[in-house]
KENU-704805 format. One record per residue: y, x, z of N, C-alpha, C in turn. Coordinates in steps of 0.2 Angstrom, whole numbers, plus 5000, padded with zeros to 4 digits. Last residue first. Layout:
YXZYXZYXZ...
//
This chain:
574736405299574436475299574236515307575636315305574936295302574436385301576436365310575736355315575336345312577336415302576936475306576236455310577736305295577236345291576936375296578536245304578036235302577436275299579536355304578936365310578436315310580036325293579736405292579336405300580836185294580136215288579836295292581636245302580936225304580436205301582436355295582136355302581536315304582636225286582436275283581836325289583636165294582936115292582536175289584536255300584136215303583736185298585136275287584736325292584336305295585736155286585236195282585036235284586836155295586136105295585636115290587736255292587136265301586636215299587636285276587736265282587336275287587736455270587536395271587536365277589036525261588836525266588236455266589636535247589036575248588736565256590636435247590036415244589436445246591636515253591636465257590736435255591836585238591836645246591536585251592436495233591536515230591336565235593436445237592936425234592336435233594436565234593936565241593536495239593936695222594136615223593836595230594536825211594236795216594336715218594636805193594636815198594636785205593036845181593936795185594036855192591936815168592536875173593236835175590136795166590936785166591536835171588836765156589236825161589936795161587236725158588036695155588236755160585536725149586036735155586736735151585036695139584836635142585136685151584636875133584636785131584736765139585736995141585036965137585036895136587037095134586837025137586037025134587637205129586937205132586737145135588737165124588137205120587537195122589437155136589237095132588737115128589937265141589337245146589137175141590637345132589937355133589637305136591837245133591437245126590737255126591937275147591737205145591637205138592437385147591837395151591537315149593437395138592837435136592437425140594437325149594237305142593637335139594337385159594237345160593837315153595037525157594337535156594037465156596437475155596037495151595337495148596637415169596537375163596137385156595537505181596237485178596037465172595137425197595137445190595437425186594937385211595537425210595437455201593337325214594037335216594537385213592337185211592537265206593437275210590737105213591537125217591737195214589837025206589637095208590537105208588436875208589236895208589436965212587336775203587336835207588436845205586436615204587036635205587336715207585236515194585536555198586136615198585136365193585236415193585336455198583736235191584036265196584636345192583336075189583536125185584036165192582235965187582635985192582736065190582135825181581835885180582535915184581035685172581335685177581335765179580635565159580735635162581135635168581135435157580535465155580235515157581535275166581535355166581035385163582435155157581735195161581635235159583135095152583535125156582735145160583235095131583035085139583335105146583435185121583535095123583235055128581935275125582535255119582635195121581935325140581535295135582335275130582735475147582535385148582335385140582835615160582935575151582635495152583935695172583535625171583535615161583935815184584235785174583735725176584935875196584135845194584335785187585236035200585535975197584535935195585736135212585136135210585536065208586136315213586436255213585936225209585536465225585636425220585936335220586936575235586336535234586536485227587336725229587636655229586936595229587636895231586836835230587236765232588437035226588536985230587936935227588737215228588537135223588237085230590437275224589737265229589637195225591037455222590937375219590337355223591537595224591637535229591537455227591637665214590937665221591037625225591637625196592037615206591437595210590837715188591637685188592037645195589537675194589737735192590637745190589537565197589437595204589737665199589337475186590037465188589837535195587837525181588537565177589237545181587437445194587337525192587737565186587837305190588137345196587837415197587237305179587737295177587937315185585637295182585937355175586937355177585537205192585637285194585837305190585837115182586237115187586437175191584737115176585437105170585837135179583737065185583537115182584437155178584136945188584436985195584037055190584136875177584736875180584836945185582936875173583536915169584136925173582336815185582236865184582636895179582736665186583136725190582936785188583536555175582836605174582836665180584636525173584136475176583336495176586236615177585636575172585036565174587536725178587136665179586536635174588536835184588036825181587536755182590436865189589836825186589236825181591436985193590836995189590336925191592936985199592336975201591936965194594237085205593937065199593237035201595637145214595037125212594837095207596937215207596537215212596137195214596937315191596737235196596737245202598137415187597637395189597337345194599037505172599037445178598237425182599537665173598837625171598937575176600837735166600437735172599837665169600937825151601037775154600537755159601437995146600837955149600937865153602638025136602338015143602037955143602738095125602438135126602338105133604138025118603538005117602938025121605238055126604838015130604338005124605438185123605138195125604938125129605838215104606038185111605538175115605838365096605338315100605738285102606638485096606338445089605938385092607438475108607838485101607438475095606638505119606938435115607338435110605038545116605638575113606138515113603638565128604338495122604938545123602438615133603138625136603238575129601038495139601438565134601938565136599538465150600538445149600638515146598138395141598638445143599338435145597638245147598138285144598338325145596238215155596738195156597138245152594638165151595038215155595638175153593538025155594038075150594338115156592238055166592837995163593238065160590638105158590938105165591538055161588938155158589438095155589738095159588338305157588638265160588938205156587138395148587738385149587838315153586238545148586238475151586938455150585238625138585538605140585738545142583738715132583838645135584438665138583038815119583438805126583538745126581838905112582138815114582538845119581939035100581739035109582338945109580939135092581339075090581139055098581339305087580839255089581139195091581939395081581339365077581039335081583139405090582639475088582039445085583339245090583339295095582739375094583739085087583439145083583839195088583538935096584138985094583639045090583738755095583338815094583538885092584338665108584538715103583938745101584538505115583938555113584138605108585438425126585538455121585038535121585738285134585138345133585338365126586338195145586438215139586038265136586538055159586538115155586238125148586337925161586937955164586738035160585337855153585937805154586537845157585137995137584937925143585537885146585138065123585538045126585438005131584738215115584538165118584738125123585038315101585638285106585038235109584738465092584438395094585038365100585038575081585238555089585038485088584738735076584638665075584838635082585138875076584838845068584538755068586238965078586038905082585638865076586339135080586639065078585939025080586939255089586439215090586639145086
//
């Protein structure tokens, strides 16, 4: 049965391979499915040590993070939190254990002034936003190709950063009781009026 053409179509987790095969003069499409899965792993051969030496043949263990946090930020939240799923659905496929984390926003207020002046011209209150996607136990190798890809696909006017953890910014995602509170009564204002 030869195989007189093969088409490859490729999505975000699978692989389609269209054959057109010649079969007693009639031409039959198959559809196969291929999987994207992580490399295999090396045959181990026998080593002759009289021709070889056998420590080239050994696989060095893979160092690994123990954790990593994934920064996505910018002042437009729909890229962000759109960029965000794309970027904690490929990290979920390499460690099922990565979670994403919502960092309230930090709100700065710019002020512009009259040329040679100290009066306000503008006034503008710039908010961003903050998403942060927690990666536990990945190894260095993959670390690197997983941040070539994940840069390629940056869209405008979001920032991507990679560190590591900070209780700083563990202490930032909470909001205070007296936020709450005034928010709380914003929100049973609203209720009466309605």
């Amino acid at each position: 049965m030869p195989i007189l053409k093969l088409i490859l179509l490729a999505s975000a987790r699978n692989s389609f391979g269209f054959a057109v095969r010649r079969r007693s003069n009639q031409i039959q499409l198959c559809r196969h499915k291929y999987t994207i899965c992580r490399p295999m792993k090396p045959k181990s051969e026998d080593i002759n040590p009289l021709l070889e030496d056998p420590r080239l043949h050994v696989i060095p263990e893979r160092e690994e993070y123990p954790e990593l946090w994934f920064h996505v930020k910018g002042y437009d939240l729909a890229p962000v939190e759109s960029y965000t799923r794309f970027l904690h659905k490929f990290i979920k496929g390499l460690d099922p254990t990565a979670d994403r984390v919502v960092m309230p926003p930090r709100t700065w207020n710019v002020n512009t002034f009259k040329p040679r002046s100290e009066i306000t011209d503008h006034q503008y209150e710039l908010k961003t936003s903050h998403r942060i996607i927690k990666v536990h136990g990945m190894a260095n190798n993959i670390t690197s190709l997983l941040l070539d890809m994940v840069t390629r696909h940056l869209p405008p006017g979001v920032e991507l950063s990679l560190t590591e953890p900070s209780e700083e910014l563990n202490e930032f995602k909470y909001v205070p009781d007296a936020d709450i509170k005034a928010l709380q009564n914003e929100l049973d204002n609203l209720l009466e009026e309605f």
